[in-house]
N, CA, C and O atoms as a MOPAC input file, in Angstrom:
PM7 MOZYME 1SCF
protein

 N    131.65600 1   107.27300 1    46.47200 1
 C    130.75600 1   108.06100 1    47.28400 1
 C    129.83400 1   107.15800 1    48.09900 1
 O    129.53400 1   107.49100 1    49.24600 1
 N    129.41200 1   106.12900 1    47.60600 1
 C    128.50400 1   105.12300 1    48.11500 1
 C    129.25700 1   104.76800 1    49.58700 1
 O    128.89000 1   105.16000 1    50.69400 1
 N    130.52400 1   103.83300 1    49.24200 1
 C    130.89700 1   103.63900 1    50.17900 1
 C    131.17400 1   104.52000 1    51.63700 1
 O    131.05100 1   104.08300 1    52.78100 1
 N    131.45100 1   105.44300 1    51.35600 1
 C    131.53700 1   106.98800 1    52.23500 1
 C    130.16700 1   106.95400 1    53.05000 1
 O    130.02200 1   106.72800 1    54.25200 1
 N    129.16400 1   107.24800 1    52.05200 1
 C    127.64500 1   106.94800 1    53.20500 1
 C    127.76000 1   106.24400 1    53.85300 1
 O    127.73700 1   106.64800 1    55.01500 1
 N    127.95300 1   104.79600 1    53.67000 1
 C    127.48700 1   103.67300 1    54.36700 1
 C    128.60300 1   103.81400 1    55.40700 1
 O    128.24300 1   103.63500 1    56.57000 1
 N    130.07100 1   104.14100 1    55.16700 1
 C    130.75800 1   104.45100 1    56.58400 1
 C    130.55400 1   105.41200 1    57.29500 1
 O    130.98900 1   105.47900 1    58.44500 1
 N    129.64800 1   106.59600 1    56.56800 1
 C    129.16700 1   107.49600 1    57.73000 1
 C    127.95400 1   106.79300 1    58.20100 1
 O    128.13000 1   106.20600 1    59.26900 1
 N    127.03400 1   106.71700 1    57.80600 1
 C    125.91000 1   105.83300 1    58.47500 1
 C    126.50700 1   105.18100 1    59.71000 1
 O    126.34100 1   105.65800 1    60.83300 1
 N    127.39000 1   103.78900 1    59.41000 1
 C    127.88600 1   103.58200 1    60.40700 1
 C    128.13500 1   104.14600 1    62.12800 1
 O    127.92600 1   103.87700 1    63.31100 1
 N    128.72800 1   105.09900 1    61.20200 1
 C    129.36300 1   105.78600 1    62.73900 1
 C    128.82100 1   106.54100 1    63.20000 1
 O    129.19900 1   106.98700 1    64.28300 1
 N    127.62800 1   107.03900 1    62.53300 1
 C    126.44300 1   107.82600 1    63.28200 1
 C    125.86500 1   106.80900 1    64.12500 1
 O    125.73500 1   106.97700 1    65.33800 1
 N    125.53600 1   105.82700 1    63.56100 1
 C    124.97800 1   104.53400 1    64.77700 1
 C    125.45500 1   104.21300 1    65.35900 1
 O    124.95200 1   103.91900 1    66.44300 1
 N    126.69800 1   104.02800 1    65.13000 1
 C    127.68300 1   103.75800 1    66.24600 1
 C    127.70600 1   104.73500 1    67.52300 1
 O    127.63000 1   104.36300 1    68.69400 1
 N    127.82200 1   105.99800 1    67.08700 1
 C    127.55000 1   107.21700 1    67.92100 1
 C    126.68400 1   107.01900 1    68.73800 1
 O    126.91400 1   106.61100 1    69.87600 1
 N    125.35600 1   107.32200 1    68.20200 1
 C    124.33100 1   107.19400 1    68.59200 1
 C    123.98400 1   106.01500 1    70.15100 1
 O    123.51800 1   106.18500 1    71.27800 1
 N    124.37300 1   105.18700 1    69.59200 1
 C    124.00500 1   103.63400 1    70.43600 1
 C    125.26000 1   104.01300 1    71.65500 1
 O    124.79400 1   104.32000 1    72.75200 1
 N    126.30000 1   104.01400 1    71.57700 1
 C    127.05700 1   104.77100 1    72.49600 1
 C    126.66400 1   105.83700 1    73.39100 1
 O    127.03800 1   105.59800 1    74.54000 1
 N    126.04900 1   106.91700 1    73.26900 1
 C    125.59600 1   107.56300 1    74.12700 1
 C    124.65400 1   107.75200 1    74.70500 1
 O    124.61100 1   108.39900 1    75.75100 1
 N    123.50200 1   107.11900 1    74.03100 1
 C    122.12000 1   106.69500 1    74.58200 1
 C    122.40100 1   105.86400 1    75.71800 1
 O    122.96000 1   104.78300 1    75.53600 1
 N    122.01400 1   106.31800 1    77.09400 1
 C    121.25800 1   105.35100 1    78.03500 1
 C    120.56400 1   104.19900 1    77.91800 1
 O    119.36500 1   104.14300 1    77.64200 1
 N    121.31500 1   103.22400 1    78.12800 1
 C    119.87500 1   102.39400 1    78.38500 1
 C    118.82700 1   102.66500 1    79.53400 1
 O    119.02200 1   103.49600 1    80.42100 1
 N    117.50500 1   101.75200 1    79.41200 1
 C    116.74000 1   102.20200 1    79.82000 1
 C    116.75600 1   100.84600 1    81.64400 1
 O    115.98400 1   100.66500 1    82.58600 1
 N    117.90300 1   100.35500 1    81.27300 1
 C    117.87300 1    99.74700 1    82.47900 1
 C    119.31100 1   100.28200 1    83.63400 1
 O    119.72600 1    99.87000 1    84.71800 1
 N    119.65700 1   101.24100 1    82.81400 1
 C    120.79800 1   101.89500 1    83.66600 1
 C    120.22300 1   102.60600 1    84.39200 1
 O    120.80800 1   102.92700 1    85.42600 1
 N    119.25300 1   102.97900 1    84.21200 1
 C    118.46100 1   104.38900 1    85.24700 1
 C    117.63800 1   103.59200 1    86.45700 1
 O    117.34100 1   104.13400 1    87.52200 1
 N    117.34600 1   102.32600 1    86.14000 1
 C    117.08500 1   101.41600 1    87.47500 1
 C    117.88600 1   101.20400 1    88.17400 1
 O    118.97900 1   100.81100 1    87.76600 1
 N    117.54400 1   101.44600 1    89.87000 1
 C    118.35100 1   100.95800 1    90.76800 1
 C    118.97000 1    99.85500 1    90.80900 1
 O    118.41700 1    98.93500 1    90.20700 1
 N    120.18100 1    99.57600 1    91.44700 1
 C    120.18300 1    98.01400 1    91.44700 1
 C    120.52200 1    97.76400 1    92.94500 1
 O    121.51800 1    97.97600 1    93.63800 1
 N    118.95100 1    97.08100 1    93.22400 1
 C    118.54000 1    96.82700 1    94.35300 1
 C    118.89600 1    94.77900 1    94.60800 1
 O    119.30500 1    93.85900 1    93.90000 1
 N    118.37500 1    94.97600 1    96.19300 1
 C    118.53500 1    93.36600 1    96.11400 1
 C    116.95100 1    93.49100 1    97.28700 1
 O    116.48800 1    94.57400 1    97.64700 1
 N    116.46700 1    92.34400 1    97.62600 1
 C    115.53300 1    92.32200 1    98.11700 1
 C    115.40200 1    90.87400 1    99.17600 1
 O    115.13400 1    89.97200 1    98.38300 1
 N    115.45500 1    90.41700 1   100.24400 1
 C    115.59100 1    89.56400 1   101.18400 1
 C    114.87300 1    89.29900 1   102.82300 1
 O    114.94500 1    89.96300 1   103.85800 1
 N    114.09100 1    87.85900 1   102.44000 1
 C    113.52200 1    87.41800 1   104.01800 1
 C    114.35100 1    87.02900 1   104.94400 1
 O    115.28400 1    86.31900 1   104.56900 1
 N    114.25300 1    87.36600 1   106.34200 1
 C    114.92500 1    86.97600 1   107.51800 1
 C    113.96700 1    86.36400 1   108.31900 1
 O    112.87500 1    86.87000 1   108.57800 1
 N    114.47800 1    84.94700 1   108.83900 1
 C    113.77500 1    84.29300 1   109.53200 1
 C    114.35300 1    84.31100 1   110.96500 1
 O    115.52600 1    84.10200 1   111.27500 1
 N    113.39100 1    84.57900 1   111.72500 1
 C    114.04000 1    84.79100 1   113.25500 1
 C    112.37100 1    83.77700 1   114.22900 1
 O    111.21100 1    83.57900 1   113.86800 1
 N    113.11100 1    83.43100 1   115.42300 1
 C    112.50100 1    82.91300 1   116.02700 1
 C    110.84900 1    83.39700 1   116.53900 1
 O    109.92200 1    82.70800 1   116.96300 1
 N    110.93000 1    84.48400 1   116.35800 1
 C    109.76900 1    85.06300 1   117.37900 1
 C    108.90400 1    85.54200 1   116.12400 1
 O    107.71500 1    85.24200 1   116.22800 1
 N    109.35400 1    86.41100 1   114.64400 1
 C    108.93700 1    87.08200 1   113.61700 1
 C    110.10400 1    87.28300 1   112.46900 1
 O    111.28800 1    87.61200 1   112.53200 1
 N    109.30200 1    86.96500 1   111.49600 1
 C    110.59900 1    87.22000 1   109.80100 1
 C    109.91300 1    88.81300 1   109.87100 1
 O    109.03400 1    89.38600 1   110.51400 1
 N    110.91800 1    89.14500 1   108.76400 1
 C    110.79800 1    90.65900 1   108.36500 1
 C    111.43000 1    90.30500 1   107.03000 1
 O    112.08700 1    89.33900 1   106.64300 1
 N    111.06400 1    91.26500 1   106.54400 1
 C    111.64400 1    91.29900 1   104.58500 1
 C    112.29900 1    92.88500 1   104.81400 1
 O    111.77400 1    93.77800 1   105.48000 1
 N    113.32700 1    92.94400 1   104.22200 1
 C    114.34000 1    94.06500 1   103.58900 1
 C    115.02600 1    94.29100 1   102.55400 1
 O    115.26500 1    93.32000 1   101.83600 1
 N    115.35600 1    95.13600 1   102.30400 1
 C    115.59600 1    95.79000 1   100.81600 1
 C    116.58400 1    96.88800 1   100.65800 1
 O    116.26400 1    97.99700 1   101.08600 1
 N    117.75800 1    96.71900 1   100.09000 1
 C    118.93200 1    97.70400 1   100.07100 1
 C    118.83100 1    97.74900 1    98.48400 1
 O    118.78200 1    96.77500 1    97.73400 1
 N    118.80500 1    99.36300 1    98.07200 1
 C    119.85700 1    99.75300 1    96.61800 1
 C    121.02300 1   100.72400 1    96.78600 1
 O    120.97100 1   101.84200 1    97.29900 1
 N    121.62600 1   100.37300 1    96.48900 1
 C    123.21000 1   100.86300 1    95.81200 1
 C    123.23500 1   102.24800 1    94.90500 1
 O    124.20500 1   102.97400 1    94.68800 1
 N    121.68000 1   102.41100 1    94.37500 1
 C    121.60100 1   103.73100 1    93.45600 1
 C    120.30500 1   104.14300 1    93.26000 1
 O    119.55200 1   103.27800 1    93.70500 1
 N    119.42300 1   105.51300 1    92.57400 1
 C    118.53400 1   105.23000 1    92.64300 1
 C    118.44400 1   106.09600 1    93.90100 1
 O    119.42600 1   106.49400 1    94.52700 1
 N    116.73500 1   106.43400 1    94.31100 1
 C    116.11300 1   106.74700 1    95.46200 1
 C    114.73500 1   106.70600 1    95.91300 1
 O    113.88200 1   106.85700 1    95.03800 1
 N    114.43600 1   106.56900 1    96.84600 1
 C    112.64000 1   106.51100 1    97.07900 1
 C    112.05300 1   105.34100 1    96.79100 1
 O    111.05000 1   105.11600 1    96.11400 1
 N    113.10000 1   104.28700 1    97.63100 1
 C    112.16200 1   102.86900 1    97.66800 1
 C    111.87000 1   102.50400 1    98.64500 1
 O    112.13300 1   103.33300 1    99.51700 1
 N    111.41400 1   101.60600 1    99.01400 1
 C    110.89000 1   100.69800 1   100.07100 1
 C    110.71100 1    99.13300 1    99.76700 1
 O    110.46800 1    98.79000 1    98.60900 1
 N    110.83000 1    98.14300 1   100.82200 1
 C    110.54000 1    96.78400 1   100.90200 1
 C    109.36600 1    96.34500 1   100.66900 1
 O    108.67300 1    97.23300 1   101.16600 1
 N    108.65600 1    95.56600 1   100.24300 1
 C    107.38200 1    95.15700 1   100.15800 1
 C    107.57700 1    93.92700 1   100.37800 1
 O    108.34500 1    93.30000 1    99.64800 1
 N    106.82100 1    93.23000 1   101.59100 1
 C    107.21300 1    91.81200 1   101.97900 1
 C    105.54700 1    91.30200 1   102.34000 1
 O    104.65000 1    91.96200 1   102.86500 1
 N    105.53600 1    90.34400 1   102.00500 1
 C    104.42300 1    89.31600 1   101.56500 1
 C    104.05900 1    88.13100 1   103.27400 1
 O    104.54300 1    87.00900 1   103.41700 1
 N    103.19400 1    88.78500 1   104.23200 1
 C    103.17500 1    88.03600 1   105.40700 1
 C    102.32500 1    86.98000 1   105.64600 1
 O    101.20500 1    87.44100 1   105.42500 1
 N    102.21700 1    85.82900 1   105.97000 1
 C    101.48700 1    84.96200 1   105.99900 1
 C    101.28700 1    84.14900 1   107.80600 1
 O    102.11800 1    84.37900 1   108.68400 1
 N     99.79400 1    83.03800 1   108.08600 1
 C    100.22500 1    83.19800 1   109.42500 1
 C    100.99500 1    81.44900 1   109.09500 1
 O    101.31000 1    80.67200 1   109.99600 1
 N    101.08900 1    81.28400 1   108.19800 1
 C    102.07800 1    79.84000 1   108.53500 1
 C    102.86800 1    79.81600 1   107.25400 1
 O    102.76200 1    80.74700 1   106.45500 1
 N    103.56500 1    78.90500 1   107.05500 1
 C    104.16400 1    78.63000 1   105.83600 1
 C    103.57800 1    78.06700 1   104.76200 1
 O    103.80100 1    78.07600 1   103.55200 1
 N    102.63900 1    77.48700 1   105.60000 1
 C    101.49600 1    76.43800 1   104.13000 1
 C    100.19600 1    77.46500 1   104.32600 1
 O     99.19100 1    77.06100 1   103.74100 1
 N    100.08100 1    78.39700 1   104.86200 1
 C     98.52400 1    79.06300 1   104.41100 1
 C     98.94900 1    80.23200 1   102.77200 1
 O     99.83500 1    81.01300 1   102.42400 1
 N     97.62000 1    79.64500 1   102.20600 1
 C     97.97900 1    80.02300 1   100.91900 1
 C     97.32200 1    81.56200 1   100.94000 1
 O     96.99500 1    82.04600 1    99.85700 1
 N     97.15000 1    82.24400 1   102.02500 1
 C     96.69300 1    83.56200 1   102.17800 1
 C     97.77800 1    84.76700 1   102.94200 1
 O     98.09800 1    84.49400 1   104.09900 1
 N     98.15000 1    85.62300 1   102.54800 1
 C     98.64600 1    86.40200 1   103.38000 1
 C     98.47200 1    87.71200 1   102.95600 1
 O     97.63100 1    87.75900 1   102.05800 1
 N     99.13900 1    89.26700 1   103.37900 1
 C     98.65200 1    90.15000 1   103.67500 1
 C    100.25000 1    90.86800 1   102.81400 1
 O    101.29800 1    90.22200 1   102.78600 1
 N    100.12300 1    92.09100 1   102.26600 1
 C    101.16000 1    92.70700 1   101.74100 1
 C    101.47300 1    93.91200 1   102.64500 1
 O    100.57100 1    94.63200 1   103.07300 1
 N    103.16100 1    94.17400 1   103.01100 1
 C    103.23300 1    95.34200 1   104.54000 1
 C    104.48300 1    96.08000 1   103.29900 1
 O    104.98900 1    95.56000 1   102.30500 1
 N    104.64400 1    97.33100 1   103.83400 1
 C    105.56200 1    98.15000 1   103.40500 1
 C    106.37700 1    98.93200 1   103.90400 1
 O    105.79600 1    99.81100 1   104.54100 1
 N    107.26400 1    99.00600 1   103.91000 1
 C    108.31600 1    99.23100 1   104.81600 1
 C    108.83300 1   100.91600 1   104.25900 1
 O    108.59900 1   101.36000 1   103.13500 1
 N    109.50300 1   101.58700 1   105.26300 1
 C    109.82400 1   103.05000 1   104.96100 1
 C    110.41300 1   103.28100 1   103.91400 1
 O    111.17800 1   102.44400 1   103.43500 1
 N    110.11200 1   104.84100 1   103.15300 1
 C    110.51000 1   104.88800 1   101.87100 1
 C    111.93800 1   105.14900 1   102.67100 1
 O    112.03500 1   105.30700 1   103.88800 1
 N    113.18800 1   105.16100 1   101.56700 1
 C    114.59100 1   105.65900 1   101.70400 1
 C    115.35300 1   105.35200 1   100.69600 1
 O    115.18300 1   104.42200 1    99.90800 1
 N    116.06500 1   106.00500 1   100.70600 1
 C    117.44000 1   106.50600 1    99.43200 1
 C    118.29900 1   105.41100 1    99.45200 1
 O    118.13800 1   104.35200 1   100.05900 1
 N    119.23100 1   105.75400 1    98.73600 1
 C    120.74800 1   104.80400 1    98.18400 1
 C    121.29100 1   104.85900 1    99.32700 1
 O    121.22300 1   105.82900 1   100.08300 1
 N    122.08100 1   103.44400 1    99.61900 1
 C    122.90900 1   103.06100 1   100.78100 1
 C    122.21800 1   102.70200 1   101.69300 1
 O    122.73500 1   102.29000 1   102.73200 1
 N    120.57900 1   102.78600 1   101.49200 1
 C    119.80400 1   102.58600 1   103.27200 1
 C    119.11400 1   101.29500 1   103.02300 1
 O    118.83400 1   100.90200 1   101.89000 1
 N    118.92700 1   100.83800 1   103.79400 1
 C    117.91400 1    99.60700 1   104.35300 1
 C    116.52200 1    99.78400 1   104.69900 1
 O    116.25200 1   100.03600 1   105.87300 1
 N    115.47400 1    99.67200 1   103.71800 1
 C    114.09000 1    99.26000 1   104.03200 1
 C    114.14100 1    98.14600 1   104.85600 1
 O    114.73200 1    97.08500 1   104.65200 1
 N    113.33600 1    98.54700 1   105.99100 1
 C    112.99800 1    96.53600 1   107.04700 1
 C    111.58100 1    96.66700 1   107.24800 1
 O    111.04200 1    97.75700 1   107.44100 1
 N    110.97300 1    95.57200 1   107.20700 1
 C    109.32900 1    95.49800 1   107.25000 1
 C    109.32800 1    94.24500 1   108.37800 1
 O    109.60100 1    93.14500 1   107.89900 1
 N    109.09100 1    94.28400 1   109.61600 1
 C    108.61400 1    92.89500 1   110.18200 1
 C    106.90400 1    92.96800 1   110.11100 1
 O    105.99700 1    93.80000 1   110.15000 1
 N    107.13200 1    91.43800 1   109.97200 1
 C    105.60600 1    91.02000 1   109.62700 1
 C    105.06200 1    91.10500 1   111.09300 1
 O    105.78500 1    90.97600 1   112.08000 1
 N    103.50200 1    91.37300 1   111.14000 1
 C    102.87700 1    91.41000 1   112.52300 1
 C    102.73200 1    90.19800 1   113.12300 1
 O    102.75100 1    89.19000 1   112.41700 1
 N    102.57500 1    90.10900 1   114.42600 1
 C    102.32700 1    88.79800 1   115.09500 1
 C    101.29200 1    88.16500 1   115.00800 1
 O    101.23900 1    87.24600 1   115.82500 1
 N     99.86700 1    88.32400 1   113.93700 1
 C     98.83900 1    87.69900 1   113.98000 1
 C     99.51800 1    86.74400 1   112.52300 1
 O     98.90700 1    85.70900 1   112.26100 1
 N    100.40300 1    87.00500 1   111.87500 1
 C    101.20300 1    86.91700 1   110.78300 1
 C    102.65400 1    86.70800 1   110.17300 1
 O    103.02500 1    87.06500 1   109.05500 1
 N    103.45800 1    86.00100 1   111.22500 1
 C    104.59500 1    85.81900 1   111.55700 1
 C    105.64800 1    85.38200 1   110.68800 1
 O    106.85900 1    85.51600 1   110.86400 1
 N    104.86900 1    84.68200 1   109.44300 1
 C    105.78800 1    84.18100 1   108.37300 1
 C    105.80600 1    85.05400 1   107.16500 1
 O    104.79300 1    85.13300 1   106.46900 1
 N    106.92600 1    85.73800 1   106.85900 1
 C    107.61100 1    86.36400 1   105.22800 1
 C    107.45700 1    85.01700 1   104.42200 1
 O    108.06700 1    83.95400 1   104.53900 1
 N    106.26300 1    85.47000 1   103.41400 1
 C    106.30400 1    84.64100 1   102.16700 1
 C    107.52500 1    85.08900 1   101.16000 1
 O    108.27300 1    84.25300 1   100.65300 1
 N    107.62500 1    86.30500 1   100.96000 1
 C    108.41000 1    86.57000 1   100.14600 1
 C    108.92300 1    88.60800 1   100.14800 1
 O    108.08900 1    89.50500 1   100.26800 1
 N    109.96400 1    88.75800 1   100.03500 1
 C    110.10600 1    90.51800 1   100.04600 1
 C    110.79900 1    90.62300 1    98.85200 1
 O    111.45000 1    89.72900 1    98.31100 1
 N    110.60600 1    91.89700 1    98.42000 1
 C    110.83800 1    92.56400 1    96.88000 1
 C    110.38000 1    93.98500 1    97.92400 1
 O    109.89500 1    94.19100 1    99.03700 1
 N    111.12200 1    95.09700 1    96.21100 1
 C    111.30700 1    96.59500 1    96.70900 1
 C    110.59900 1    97.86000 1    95.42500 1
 O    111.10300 1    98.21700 1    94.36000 1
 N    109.72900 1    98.14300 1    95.85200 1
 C    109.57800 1    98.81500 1    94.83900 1
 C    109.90600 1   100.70600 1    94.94600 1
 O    110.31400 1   101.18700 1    96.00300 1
 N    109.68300 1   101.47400 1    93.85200 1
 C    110.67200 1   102.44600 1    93.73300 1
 C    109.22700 1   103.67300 1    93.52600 1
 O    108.39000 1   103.55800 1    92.63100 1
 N    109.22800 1   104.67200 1    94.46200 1
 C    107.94700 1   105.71500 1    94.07500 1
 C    107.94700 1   106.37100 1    92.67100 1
 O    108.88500 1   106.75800 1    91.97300 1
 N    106.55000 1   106.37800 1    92.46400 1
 C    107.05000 1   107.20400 1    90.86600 1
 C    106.80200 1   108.44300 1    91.03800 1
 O    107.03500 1   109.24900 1    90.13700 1

């Protein structure tokens, strides 16, 4: 009988862990990327799944100023492209990432 529990136990956990979601499957899986262009960078942001994100890109006015300004780019769904160009008082993308509305 002992043994019987412990193989049902088993396979209830087994069960269990099988059909539970993880909690990182329900995150988009996004990618997040600076473009450097002659005149102004912009930061953009595509997910694949998921909905209601946007780019968040980090603008600075040079590459070595250790100050810059955070811009946000339009919310949108799976398959679309967030684009944020940085303003012209502010021309350099320190860095872009995407975050997701709650």
């Amino acid at each position: 009988m002992r043994r019987l529990v412990t193989a049902f136990t088993l396979a209830v956990a087994g069960t269990f862990f099988l059909v539970t979601p993880s909690a990182a499957s329900a995150l988009p899986v996004c990618t997040a990327k600076v473009d450097r262009s002659a005149s102004l960078d912009h930061g953009q942001a595509t997910c694949r799944s998921g909905k209601d994100f946007r780019v968040v890109v980090t603008c600075k006015p040079s590459a070595t100023s250790k100050y810059g300004s955070v811009y946000q780019g339009r919310w949108t769904g799976a398959g679309q492209r967030s684009t944020k160009y940085c303003p012209t008082h502010m021309p350099y993308a320190a860095r872009a990432s995407w975050e997701r509305r709650s």
